[in-house]
DRENVEX-883769 format. One record per residue: residue in one letter; x negated, y, z negated of N, C-alpha, C in turn. Coordinates in steps of 0.2 Angstrom, whole numbers, plus 5000, padded with zeros to 4 digits. Each point is the difference from the previous one (the first is absolute). Layout:
<gubas>
AXYZXYZXYZ/...
</gubas>
This chain:
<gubas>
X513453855605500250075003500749995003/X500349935002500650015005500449994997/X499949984990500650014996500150074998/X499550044998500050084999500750025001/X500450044996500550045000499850075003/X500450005007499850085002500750055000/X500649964999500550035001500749974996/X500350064997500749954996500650065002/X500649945001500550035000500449984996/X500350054995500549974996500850045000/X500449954999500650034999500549944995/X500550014994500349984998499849984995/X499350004998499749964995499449975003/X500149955006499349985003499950025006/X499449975000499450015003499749955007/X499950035005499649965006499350045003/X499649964994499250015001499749995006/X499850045005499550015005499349965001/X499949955000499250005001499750035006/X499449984999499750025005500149955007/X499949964998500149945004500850015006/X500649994995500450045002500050055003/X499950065000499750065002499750005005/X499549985000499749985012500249945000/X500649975000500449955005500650055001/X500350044994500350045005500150055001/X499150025004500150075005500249955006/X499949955001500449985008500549984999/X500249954994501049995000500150045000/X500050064998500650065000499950035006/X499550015004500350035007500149955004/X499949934999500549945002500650034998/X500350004996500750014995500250055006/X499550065000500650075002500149975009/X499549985002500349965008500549985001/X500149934994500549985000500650015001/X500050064994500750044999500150045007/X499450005003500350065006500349955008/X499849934997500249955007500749984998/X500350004992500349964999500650074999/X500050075000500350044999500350025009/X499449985005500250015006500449965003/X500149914996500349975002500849994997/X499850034996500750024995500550045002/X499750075005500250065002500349965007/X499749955003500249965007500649974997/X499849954996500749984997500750025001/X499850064996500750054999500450025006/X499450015007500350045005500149915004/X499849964998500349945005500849994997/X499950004994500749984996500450065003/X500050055001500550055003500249985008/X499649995004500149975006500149944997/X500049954999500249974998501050014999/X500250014996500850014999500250025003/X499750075006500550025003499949965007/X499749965002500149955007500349954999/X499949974993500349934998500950044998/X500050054998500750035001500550015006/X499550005004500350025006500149935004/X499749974999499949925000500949954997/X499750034995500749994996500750015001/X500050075004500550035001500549975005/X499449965006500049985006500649944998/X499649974996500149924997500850004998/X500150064996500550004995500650045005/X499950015007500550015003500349955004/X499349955001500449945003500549964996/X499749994993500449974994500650025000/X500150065001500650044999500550015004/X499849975008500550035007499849925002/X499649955000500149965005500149934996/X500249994992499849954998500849994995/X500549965004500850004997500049944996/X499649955002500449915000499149994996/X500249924998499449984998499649975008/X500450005007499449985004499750065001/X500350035000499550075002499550024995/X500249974994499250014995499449975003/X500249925004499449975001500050035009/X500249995003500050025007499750105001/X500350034995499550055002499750034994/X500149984994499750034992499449945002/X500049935001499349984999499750025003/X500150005008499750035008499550064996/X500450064998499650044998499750004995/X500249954995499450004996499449985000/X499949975006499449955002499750055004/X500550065005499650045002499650054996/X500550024995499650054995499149964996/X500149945000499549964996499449985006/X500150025006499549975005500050065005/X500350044999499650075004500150074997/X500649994999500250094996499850034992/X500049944996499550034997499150004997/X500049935003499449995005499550065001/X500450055005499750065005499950034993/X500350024995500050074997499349984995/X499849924998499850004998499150025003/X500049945006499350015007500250094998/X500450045000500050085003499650044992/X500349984994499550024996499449984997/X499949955001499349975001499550035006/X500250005003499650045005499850054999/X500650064998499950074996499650004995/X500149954995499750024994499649944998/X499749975005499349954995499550015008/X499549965000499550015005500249945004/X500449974998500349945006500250015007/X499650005005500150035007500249935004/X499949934997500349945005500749984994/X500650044996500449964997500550015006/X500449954999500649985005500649994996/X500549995005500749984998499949944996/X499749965005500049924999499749994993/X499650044999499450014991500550004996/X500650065001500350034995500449955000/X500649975004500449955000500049944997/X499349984999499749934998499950004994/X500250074994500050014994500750014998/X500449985003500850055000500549904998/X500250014995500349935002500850014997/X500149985005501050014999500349934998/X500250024992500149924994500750004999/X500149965008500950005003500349964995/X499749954996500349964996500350034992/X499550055001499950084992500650015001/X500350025006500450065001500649985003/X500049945003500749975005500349944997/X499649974995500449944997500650014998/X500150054996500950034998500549995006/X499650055003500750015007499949935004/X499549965002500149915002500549984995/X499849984993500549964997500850025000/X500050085001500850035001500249955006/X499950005004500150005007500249915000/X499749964996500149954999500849994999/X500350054996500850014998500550005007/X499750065006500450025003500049915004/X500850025001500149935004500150025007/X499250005003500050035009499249975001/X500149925002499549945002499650055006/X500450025005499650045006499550054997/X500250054995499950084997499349964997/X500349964995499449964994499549995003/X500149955005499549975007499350065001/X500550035002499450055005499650054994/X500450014996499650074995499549934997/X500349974999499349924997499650025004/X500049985007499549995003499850065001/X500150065001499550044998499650054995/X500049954996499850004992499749965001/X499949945003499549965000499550045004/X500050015004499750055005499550074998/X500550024995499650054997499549964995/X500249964997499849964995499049975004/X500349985004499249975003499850045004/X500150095000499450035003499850064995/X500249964994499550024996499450015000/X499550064999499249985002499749964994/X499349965000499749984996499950084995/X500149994993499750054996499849994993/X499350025000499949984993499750034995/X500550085002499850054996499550075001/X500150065000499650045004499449984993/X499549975002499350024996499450025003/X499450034998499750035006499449984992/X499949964997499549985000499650044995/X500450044996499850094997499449954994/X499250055001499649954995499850074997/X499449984994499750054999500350074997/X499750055001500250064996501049995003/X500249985006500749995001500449994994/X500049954993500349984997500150064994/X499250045001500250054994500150055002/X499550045005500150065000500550025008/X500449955002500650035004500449994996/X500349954995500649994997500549995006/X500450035002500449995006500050075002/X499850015007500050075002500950025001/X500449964998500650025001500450044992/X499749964997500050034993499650074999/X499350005000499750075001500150035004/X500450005005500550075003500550014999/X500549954994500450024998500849965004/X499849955003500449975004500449955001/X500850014998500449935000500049985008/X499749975002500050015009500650035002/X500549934999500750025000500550045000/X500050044994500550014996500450045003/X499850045005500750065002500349945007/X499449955003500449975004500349964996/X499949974996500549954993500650025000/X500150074999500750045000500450005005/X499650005006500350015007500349955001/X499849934998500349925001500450014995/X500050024995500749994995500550045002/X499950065002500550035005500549985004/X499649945005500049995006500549944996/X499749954998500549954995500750014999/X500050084996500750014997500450045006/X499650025006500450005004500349965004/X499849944999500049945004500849984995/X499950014994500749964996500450045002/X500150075000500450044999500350025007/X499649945006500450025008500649975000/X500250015006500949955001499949944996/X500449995000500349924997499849945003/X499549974998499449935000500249954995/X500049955004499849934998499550004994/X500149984995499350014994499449965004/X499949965003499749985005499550045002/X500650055004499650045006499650064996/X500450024993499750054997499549994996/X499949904998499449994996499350025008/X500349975006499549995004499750065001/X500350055000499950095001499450004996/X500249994992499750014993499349975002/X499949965001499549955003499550025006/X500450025007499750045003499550054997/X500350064998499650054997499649984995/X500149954996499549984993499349955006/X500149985003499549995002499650055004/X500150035005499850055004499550034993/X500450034995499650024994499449994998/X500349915000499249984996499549985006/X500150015006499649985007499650084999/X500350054999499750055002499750044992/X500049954995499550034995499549955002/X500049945003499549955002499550045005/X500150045004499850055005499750084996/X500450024996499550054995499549964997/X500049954993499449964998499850005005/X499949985006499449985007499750064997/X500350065003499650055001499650024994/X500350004994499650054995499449944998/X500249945003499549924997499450045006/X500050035007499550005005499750064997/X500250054997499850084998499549964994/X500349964995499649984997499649964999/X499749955007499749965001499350055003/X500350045002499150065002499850024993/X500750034998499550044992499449964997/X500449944998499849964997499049965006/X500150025005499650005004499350054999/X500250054998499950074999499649994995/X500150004993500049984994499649954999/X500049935002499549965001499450025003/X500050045003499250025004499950064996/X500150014996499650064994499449964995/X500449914999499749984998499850004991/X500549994998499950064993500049944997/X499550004996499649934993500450034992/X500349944997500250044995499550004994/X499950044993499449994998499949974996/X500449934998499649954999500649945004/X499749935001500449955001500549964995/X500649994998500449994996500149915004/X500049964992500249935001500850005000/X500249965004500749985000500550024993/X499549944996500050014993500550054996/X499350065004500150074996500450045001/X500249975008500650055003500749984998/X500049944999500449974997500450024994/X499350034996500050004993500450074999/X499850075006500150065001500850015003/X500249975003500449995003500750004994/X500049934996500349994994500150044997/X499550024999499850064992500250065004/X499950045005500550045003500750005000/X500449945001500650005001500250024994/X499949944995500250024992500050084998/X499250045002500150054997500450045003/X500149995007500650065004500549964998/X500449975000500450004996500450024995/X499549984996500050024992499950075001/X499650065001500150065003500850025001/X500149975007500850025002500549984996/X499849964995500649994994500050044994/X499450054999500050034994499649974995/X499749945002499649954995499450024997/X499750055004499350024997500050095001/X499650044998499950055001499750045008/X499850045001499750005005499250014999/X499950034993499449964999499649925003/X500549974995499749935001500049985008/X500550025002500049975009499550055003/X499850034998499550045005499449974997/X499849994995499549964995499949925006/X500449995002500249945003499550005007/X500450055003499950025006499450005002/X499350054995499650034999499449945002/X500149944995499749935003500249965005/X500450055002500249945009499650055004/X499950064998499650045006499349984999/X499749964995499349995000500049945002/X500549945002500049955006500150045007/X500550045000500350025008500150075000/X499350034999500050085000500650015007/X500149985004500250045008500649975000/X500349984994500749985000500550065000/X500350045007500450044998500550004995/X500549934999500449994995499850014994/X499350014998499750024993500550074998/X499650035006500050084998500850035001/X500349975004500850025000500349974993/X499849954997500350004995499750044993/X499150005000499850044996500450075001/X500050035005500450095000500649994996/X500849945004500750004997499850014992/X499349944998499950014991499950064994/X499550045007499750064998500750044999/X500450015007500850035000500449994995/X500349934998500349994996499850034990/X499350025001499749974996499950114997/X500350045006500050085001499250024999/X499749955002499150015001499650065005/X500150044999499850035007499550015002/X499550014993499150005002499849925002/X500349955000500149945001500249985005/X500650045004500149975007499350055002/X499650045000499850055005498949964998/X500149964996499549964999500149955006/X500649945000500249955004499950015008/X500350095002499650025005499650025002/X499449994994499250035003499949935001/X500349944996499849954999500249965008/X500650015004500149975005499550055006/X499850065002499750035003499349975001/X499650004992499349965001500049925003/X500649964999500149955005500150015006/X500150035003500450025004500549995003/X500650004996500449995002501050044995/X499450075003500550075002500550015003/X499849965006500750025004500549954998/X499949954998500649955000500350034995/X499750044993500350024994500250065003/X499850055003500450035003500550005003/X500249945005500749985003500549994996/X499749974993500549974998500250044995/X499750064998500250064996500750035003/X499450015006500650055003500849985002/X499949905001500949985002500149994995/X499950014993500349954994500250094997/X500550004996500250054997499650014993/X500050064999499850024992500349954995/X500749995001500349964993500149935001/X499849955006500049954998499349975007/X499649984999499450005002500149915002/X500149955005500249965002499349965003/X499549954998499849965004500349975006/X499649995007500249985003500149924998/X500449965003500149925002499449965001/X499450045006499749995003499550055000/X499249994997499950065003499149975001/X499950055006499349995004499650004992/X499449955001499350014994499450005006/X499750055001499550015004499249974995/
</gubas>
């Protein structure tokens, strides 16, 4: 009875036969599926609005940083005496806050602290000051050399212990969040990225510096940078650490157990064929043919069905994409195909990087 065919969808040429067996395992995966999508949609939509608060206080942040750079910082002692001073303060309390301040807002962490966020924040003075050290080697001023040395060693050893934001992500984490920073569509960085590049060029383009003073300038803001995409990762790594929290307590079984082996085997033979797809090697026939037998290993693989639809599209299949749709709805997992309908244009239909498999 549990091989029994109750149900077939076809598009492209093949076919994925329904048993019965499959068929009541998923009337509960698929309302697992639709939950999913509704925790990992909520969390995406969080995303979004933290990433906004986000750029505009780390801006404002910024703005602060890049006025001292600009009015208080002539000579190379004054990179160390008030460029490091502040860097250390931006890295142990200023941006620290903004992080504790969105975390608070938008995850259920009600005991995160500065200290939490701080002890993920690491400023790799070596990264970003060894240039302007070895300039500084040239100038012949033993006093000047002396002191910015020593406190470069000083920044140097209050470096915190850091060994990476990782938060331990198991279980459906690895498939079905993919990176919630990607599923909202998110360079963390990238308008503050600009800001620092800005701030750079106008650091070259102020009065007339010492190459020295204006690598040290360069360096200033290229860290501050990287200190404060170390502070968005925190955040979007703690939004993501609930979802993924979320998502685990659904408890979703896949519907069969796959051997190392075979994952191994599906993984290769995937790649080859999307490849070979995106180089015009095969038809869209034969890669949806492909696909077809990955979904009788991994029916709930949302990557199946975004590349089945692009094949259907390229393929000007229309009673074929609107099979694909009846085909992701009885999974359930509608809404995902729906998000991604609606951000992807009619004429070029884009898999994400990264994408949730509920």
């Amino acid at each position: 009875m549990s091989s029994e065919i109750v149900r077939v969808f076809e598009a492209l040429g093949s076919r994925f036969e329904v048993t019965a067996e499959f068929d009541t395992y998923n009337i509960v995966r698929s309302e697992q599926a639709r939950k999913a999508d509704g925790i990992t949609a909520r969390y995406t939509n969080a995303a979004r609005q933290c990433q906004a608060d986000f750029e505009h206080i780390v801006k404002s942040a910024l703005e602060a940083f890049s006025s001292l750079v600009k009015n208080r910082i002539n000579s190379a002692l004054e990179v160390a005496s008030v460029g490091f001073i502040e860097l250390q303060r931006c890295q142990n309390e200023i941006l620290p806050r903004i992080g504790k301040r969105l975390i608070f807002k938008y995850t259920k962490n009600e005991l995160i602290s500065v200290d939490d966020v701080a002890s993920h924040i690491k400023l790799d003075a070596a990264k970003y000051f060894s240039g302007f050290m070895n300039e500084l080697q040239q100038i012949d001023d033993r006093k000047q050399n002396y002191f910015v040395s020593q406190e470069y060693k000083r920044l140097t050893r209050r470096d915190p212990a850091f060994g990476g934001i990782g938060f331990g992500v198991s279980g459906i984490a690895g498939v079905a969040a993919g990176t919630l920073a990607a599923s909202a569509g998110l360079g963390i960085l990238h308008s503050i990225g600009e800001m620092v590049g800005q701030g750079i060029s106008d650091a070259i383009a102020s009065k007339d510096t010492a190459n020295s003073v204006t690598n040290g300038k360069q360096a200033l803001y290229k860290a501050f940078g990287d200190m404060a995409d170390q502070v968005g990762t925190f955040c979007i790594h703690a939004l993501e650490e609930e979802m993924n929290a979320e998502l685990d307590s659904l408890d979703m079984k896949p519907f069969m157990e796959l051997s190392e082996e075979r994952i191994s085997e599906i993984k290769a033979k995937s790649e080859n064929y999307d490849k070979a797809y995106r180089q015009g090697d095969i038809t869209p026939e034969k890669y949806a043919a492909h696909i077809f037998t990955m979904i009788k290993d991994t029916p709930h693989n949302l990557t199946l069905y975004y590349n089945l639809y692009k094949a259907a599209s390229d393929a000007n299949a229309a009673a074929d994409k609107e099979t694909i749709i009846k085909l992701t709805k009885y999974l359930g997992l509608e809404g995902h195909m729906e998000r991604w309908l609606t951000s992807s244009t009619s004429a070029v239909l884009t898999t994400p990087e990264q994408i949730p498999t509920t």
